[in-house]
C-alpha positions in Angstrom: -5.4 -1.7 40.9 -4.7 1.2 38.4 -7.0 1.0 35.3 -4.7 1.0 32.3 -3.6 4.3 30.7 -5.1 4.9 26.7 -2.2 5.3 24.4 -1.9 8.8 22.9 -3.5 8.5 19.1 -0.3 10.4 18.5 2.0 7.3 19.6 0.4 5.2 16.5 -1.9 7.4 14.2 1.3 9.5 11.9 3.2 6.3 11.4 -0.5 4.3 10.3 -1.2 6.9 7.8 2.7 6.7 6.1 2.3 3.0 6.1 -0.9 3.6 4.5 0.3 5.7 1.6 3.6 4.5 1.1 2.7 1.2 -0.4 0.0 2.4 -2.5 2.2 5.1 -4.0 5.1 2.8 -4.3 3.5 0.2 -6.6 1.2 2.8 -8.3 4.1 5.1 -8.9 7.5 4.3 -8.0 6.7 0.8 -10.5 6.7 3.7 -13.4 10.4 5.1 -12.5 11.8 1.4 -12.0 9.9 -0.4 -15.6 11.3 3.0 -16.9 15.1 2.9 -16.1 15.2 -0.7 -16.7 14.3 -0.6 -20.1 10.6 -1.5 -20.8 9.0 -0.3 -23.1 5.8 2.2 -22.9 3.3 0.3 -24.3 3.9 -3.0 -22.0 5.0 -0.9 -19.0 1.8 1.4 -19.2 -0.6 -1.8 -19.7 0.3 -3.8 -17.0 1.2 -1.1 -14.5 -2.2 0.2 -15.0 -3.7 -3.0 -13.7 -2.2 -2.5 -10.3 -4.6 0.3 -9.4 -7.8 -2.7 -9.5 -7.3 -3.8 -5.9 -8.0 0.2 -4.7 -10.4 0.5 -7.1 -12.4 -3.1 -5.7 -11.6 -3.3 -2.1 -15.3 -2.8 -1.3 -15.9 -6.6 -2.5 -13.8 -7.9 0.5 -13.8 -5.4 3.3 -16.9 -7.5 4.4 -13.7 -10.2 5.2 -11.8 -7.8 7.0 -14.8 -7.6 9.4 -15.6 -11.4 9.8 -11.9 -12.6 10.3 -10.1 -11.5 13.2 -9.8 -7.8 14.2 -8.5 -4.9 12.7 -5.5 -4.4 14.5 -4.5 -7.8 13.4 -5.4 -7.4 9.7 -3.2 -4.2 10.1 0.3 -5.7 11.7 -0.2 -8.9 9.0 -0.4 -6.7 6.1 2.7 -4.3 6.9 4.6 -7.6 7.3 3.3 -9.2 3.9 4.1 -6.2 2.5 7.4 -5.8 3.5 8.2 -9.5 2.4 6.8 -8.4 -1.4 9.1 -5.6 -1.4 12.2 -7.8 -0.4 11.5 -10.1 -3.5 11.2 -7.4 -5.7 14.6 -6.1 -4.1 15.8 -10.1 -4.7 14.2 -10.0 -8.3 15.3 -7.0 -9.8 18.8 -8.4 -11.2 17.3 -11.4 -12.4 16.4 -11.8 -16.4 12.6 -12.5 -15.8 12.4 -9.9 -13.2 9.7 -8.2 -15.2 6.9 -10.7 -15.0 8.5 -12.0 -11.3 8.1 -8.4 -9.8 5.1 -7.4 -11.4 3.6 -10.8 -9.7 4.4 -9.5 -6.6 3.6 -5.4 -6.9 0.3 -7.4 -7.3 0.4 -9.1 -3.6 1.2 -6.3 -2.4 -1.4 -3.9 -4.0 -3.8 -6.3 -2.3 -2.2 -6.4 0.8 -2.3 -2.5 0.6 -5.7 -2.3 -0.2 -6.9 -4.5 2.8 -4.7 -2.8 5.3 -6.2 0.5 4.1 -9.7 -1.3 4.7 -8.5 -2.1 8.6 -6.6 0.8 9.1 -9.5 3.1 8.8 -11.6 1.2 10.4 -9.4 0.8 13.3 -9.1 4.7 13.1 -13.6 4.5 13.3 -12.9 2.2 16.6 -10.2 3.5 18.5 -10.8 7.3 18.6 -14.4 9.3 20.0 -16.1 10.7 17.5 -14.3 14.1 18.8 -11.1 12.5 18.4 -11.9 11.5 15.0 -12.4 15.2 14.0 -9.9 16.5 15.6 -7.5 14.3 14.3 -8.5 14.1 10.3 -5.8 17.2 9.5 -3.3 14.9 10.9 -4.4 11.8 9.3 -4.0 13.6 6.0 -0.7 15.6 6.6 0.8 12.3 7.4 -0.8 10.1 4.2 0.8 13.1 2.2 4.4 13.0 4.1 4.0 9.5 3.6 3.5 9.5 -0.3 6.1 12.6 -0.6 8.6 10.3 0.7 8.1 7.6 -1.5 7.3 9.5 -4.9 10.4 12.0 -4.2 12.9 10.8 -1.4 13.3 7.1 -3.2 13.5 8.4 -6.3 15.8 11.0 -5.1 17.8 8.0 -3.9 17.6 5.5 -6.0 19.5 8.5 -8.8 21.6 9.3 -5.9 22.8 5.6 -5.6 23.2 5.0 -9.4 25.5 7.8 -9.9 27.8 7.5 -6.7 31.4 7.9 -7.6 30.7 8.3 -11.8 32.5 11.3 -13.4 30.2 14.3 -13.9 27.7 13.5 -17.2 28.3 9.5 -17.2 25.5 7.4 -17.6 25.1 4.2 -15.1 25.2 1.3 -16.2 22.1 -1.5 -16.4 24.3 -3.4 -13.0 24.2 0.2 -11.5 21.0 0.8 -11.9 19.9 -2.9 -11.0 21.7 -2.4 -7.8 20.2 1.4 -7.0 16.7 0.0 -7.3 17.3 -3.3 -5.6 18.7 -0.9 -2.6 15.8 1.0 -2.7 12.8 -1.8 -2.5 15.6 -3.3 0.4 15.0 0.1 2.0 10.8 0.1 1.7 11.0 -3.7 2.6 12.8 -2.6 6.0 10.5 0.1 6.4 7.4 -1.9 6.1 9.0 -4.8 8.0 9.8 -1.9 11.1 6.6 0.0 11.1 4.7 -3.4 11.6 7.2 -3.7 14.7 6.5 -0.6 15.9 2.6 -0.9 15.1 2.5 -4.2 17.0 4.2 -2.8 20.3 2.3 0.7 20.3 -1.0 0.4 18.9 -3.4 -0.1 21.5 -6.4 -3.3 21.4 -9.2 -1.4 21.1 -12.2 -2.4 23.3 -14.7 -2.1 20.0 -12.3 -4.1 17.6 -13.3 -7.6 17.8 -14.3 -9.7 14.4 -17.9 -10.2 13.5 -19.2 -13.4 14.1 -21.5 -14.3 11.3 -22.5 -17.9 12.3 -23.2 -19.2 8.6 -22.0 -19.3 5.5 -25.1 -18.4 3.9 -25.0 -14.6 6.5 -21.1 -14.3 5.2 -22.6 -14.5 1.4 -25.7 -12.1 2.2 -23.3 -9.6 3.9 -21.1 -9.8 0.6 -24.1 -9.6 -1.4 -25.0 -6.3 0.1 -21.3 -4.8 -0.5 -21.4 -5.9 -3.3 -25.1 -4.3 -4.8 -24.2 -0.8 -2.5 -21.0 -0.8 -4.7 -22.7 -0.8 -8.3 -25.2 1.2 -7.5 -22.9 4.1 -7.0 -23.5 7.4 -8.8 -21.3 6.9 -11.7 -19.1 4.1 -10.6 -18.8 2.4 -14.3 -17.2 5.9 -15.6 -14.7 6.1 -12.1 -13.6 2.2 -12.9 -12.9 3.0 -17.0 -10.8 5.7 -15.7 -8.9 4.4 -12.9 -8.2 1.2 -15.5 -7.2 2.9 -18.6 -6.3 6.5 -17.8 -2.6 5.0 -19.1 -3.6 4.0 -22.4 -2.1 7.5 -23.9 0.9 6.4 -22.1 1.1 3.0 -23.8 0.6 5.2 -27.9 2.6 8.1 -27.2 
């Protein structure tokens, strides 16, 4: 019997790295366009989008999880899908009169979701590739991140005006149903995206040999582990300053 051909990090690896940074600069960006053109105000817009960056900036607290339940791979695929569902009720919400609180509530799941596939993602990158691999490959990892947040923080934008001006007379403004439609579309569009990648993710990226969960046997090793993440976080060089300006860096936003 054949041993099994190893998948080419080329078949999975682009496509990880655009579902890596398309979330993050969807809810961390694309939020500020949509609040925008539907009318909220600065002040409330900048607060509460500001918020959204938290689950990036404390992802350390729980990557211990990742670890303990199931493997990486998994954690990966489950994300991408939980993802894609938070965009389709955004899509859903967006014409609704309460959509503001409704789809901040769930740029929220999704920011966590993001943040913990980010957490599995590179570690299934650690796993899967040699350490020569993993050199060889870090250009590509990063070209791809940046394709992947160029396409979201320009093409959907680029879209979404493309939609809400289709078939208006040169120099007419769309109107609020126009506009709820164009960005409804849109989150329809990133929800599909998500929805396929996970698809596409399930069916070519390999099980690594290395990825299995960590099988802490007690609840007091789970807390000790957590413990430890949680004192190497604090005790970073500077970390109170980076978390002040991660979480307020849109106050001038909210006064101009």
């Amino acid at each position: 019997m054949k041993p099994q051909r190893r998948a080419t990090p080329w078949s999975w690896l682009p496509t990880l790295y655009v579902a890596e940074a398309l979330p993050y600069v969807v809810v961390n960006t694309i939020t500020v366009f949509l609040y925008t053109k539907m009318g909220i105000g600065k002040a409330e817009m900048a607060f509460f989008t500001g918020w959204l960056y938290l689950p990036w900036v404390i992802k350390p607290f729980w990557s211990p999880f990742v670890d303990i339940f199931s493997t990486k791979r998994s954690w990966v695929l489950y994300m991408q899908l939980l993802m894609g569902i938070c965009f389709a009720c955004v899509a859903f919400l967006i014409p609704t009169s309460f959509f503001f609180a409704a789809t901040l509530a769930f740029f929220w799941l999704a920011a966590f979701f993001s943040a913990t596939h980010d957490i599995a993602a590179d570690g299934y990158y650690m796993l899967e590739l040699t350490e020569h691999e993993q050199a060889a490959f870090v250009g590509v990892r990063s070209t791809f991140y940046r394709l992947g947040s160029l396409l979201a923080s320009g093409g959907l934008v680029w879209l979404a005006g493309i939609i809400e001006v289709h078939g208006l007379p040169e120099d007419a403004q769309p109107s609020p149903e126009r506009i709820e439609t164009a960005w409804s579309s849109i989150f329809y569009i990133v929800a599909a995206f998500m929805l396929l990648l996970a698809l596409y993710h399930w069916r070519f990226m390999p099980k690594a040999a290395a990825d299995v969960p960590r099988r802490e046997k007690t609840f007091r090793q789970i807390l000790v582990n957590f413990g430890r993440t949680f004192a190497t976080f604090f005790a970073k060089k500077g970390i109170f300053e980076a978390l002040a300006f991660m979480l307020l860096f849109r106050v001038p936003e909210a006064i101009c």
